[in-house]
N, C-alpha and C positions, 0 to 999 in steps of 0.2 A: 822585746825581752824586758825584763821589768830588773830594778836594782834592788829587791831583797836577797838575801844572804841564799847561801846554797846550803843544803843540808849536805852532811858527811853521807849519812847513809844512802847506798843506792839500793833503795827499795821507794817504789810508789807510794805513797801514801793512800792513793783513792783507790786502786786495783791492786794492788801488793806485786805488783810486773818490778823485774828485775830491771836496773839503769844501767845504761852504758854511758849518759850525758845528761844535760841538765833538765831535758826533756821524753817523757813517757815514751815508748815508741809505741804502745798499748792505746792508753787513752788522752797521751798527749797532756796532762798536769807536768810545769814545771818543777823540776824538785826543790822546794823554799822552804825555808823555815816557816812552821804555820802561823807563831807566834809575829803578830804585827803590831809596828810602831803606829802611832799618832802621825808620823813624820811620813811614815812610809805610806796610809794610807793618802794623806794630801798629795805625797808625789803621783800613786797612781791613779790619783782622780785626774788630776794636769796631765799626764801622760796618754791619761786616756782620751779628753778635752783635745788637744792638742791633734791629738792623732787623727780625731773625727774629722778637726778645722780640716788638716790637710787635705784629706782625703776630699771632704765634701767640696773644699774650694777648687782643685786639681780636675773633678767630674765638672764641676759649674763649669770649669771653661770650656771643655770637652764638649759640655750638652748642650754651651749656647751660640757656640764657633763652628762645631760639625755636626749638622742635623746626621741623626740615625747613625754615627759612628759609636756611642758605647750601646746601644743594643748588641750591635755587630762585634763587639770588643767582646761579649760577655757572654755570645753563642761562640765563639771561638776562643773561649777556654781564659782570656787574658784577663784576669779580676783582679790581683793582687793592689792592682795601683789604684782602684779607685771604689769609690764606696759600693757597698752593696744596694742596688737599686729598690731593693724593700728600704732597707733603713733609712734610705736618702727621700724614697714618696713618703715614708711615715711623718720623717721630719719636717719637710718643706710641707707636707699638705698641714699637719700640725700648728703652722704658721701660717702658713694661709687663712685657715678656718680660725684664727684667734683674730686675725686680722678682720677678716669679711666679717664674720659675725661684732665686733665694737665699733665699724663702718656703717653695716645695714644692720638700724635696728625698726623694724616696720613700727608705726603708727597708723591709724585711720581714722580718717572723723569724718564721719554719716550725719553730724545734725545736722537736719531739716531746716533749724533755725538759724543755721550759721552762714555768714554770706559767703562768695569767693572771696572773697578780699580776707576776711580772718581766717578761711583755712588755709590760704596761701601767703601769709601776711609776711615772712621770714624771705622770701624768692623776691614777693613784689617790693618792700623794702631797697634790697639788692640792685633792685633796676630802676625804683624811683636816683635810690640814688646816684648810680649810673647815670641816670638823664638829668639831674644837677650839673653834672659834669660837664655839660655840654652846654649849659647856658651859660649865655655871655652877658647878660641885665637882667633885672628885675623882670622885667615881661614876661621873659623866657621860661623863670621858676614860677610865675603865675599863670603859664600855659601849662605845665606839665603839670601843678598840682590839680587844674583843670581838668587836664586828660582823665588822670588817674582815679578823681569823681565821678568822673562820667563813667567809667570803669565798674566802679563800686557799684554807680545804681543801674547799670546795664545789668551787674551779675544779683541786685537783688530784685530784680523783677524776676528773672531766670528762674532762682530758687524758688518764688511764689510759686511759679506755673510748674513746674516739679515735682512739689508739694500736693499738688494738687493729681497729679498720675501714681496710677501704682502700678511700680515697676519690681518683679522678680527677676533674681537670681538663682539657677539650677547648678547644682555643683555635687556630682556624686551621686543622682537621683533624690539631691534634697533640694526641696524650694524655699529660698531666703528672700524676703522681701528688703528692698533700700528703705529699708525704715523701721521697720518691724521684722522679728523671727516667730511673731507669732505662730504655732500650732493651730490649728482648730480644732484639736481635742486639748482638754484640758490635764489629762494624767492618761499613763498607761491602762487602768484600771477604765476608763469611762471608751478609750479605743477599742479595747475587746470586749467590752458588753456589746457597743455598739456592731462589734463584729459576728456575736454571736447572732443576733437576729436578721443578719442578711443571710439571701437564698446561697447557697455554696456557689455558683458560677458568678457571684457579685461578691464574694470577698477575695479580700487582699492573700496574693501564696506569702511563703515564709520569706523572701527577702523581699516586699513591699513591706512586709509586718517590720522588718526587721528597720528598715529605712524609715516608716513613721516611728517607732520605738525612739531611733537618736535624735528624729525631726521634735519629737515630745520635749525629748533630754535636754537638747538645748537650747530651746521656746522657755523652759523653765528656768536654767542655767542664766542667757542673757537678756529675757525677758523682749525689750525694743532696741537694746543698744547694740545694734550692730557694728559699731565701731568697736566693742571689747571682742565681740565675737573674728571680725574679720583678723583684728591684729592677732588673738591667739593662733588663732590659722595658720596664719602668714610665720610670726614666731616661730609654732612647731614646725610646719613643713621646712623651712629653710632649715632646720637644726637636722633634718633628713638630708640634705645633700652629701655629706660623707655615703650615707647606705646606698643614696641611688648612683654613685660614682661606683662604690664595690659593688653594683648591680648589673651597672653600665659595662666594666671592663671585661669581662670572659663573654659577655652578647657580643661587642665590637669584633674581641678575637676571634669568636668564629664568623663574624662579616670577611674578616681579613685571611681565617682559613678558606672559605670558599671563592674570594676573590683569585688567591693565588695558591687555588687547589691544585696549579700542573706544576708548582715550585717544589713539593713534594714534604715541606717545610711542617717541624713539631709545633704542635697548638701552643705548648708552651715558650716560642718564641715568639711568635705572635704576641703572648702576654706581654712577655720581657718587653717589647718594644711599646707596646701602648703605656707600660710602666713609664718610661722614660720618658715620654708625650705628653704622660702626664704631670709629671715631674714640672717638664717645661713650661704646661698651660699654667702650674699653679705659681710660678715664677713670672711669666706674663704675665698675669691677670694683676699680680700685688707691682707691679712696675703702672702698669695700664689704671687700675685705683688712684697711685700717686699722680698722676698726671691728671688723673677726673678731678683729683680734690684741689691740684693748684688752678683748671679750669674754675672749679666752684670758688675758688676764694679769690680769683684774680680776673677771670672773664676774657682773658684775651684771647683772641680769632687764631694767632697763630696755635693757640695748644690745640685748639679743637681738630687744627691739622693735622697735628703731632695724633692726636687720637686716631685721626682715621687714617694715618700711617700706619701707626701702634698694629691694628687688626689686619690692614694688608701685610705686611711684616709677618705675624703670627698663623696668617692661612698659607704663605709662602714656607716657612717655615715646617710645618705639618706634611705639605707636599714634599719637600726636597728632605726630610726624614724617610716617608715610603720612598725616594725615586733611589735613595742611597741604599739603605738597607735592603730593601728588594729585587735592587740592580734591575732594574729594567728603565725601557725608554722614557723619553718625556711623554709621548703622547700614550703608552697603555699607560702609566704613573697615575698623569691627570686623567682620566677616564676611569683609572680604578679608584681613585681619590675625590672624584665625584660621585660615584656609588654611594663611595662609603660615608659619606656626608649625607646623601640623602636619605641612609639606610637606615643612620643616624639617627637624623633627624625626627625622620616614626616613631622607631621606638623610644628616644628621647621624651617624646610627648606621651605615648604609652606609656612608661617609666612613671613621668611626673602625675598621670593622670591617676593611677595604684596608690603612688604615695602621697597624692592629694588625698584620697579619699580614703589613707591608710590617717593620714593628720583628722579626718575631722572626725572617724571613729573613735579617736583618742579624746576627743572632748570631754 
């Protein structure tokens, strides 16, 4: 209920519905003065602020203490007390994805000319001086900076002989070379002459055409530098992870409607619950980051534990959400939760493989 004033009149203002109290029985406006304060707007910003905190803190602990309890709270009608599971995935994945994205921002370096040691010069750094650390004399730091020469001209001999092969990349029905995106045509225009004087059972149908056409596009675009080329890629495609999640969830749901087709259970609970899975994955994954990034800046063995606790945790987790919500035993639970992981998993790779090749169309 909000503290603006009540109007005298009991007439609606939005449906003209006669009042008995301070709210529509029609279309539910409370009856307020229209006229609002400065004072009054700031209150119902906080009012509203506040109300959210609640609600979203009160689900948090709900979603991370009882796997698959508010799915089940929200097909049996109980909603009042806790967020609504759209506003709650919009918001966390919201955060999520501002997070991932100023975390991962891809880079690639393809030069030919560049040793191991300078493309990776920020990691090796890291562990030279890690192994300072561990010398006890002089000797010790004249061994290591030893090593780490020998290192250097191990990886530039490598890069010579490298240099020397030419190796492609296929991705999408397009061939990229590590080194070059050269074409071998040099415009659209010089492709279809050349296509016009072949016999008809030696030319290209309309999506070979179509696939040299962008192979032209962006031969001309990044020219040899495959390093600008891969990072746009990389860039776009990850900016695609929201669509293939909204891709992802109603394929899953029907994994899980035909899993437990004799439960007899609405499609649309199936959503609701993967909603909330996913809620959770995007609340793990930004706990599971902060732990990668104190590994990256501190190195020690025990976090790496903590990692791969972090993900047994998280697959446990997923499990005993279906065994709750589904009510069924341990051994059908995990056997239909192994399905659906590898059912997953297909189309997961199908998924990425569309909207790889949906990113490089976009070139």
């Amino acid at each position: 209920m909000s503290h603006s004033k009540e109007r005298k009149e009991k007439i609606c203002l939005n449906c003209n519905t006669e009042l008995t109290g301070r709210y529509c029985p029609n279309c539910g406006q409370e009856n307020t003065e229209p006229r609002e304060t400065f004072w009054g707007l700031i209150t119902h910003f906080f009012n509203d602020i506040t109300h959210f905190d609640g609600k979203f803190f009160s689900s948090l602990k709900y979603l991370v203490v009882k796997p698959g309890f508010l799915p089940a709270e929200f097909m049996k009608g109980r909603r009042a007390g806790y967020l609504n599971p759209i506003r709650m995935y919009v918001f966390t994945s919201a955060v999520f994805f501002l997070i991932f994205y100023n975390k991962y921002t891809p880079e690639y370096n393809f030069d030919k000319n560049a040793s191991f040691i300078e493309m990776n010069k920020e990691k090796l750094d890291k562990f030279k001086a890690k192994a300072y650390e561990t010398a006890s004399n002089k000797q010790d730091s004249l061994a290591i900076d030893s090593g780490f020469a020998f290192l250097n001209k191990v990886a530039l001999e490598d890069d010579k002989d490298t240099t020397k092969t030419n190796y492609n990349t296929t991705v999408a029905g397009i061939n990229f070379k590590t080194g070059t995106t050269e074409s071998k045509y040099k415009s659209k225009q010089e492709y279809d002459s050349i296509q016009l004087t072949l016999p008809a059972d030696q030319k290209d149908n309309w999506f070979e055409r179509q696939l040299e056409y962008k192979n032209i596009h962006i031969s001309s675009k990044y020219g040899d530098d495959n390093s600008a080329l891969w990072t746009d890629v990389s860039k776009k495609f990850i900016h695609l992870f929201p669509y293939m999640l909204f891709v992802s969830l109603p394929l899953y749901a029907l994994f899980l409607k035909l899993l437990y087709v004799r439960k007899k259970r609405y499609y649309v609970e199936h959503i609701i619950f993967l909603i909330y899975l996913y809620i959770f994955t995007f609340l793990f994954l930004l706990l599971y980051f902060g732990v990668d990034a104190m590994y990256d800046k501190w190195g020690f063995g025990w976090i790496k534990i903590i990692k791969g606790i972090l993900l047994l945790a998280g697959t446990y987790y997923a499990y005993k959400s279906m065994r709750k919500f589904y009510e069924q035993g341990r051994f059908k639970t995990f056997l239909k939760f192994s399905i659906l992981n590898l059912l997953a998993f297909i189309s997961l790779m199908i998924i990425f493989s569309v909207f790889l090749g949906i990113t490089i169309y976009q070139l």
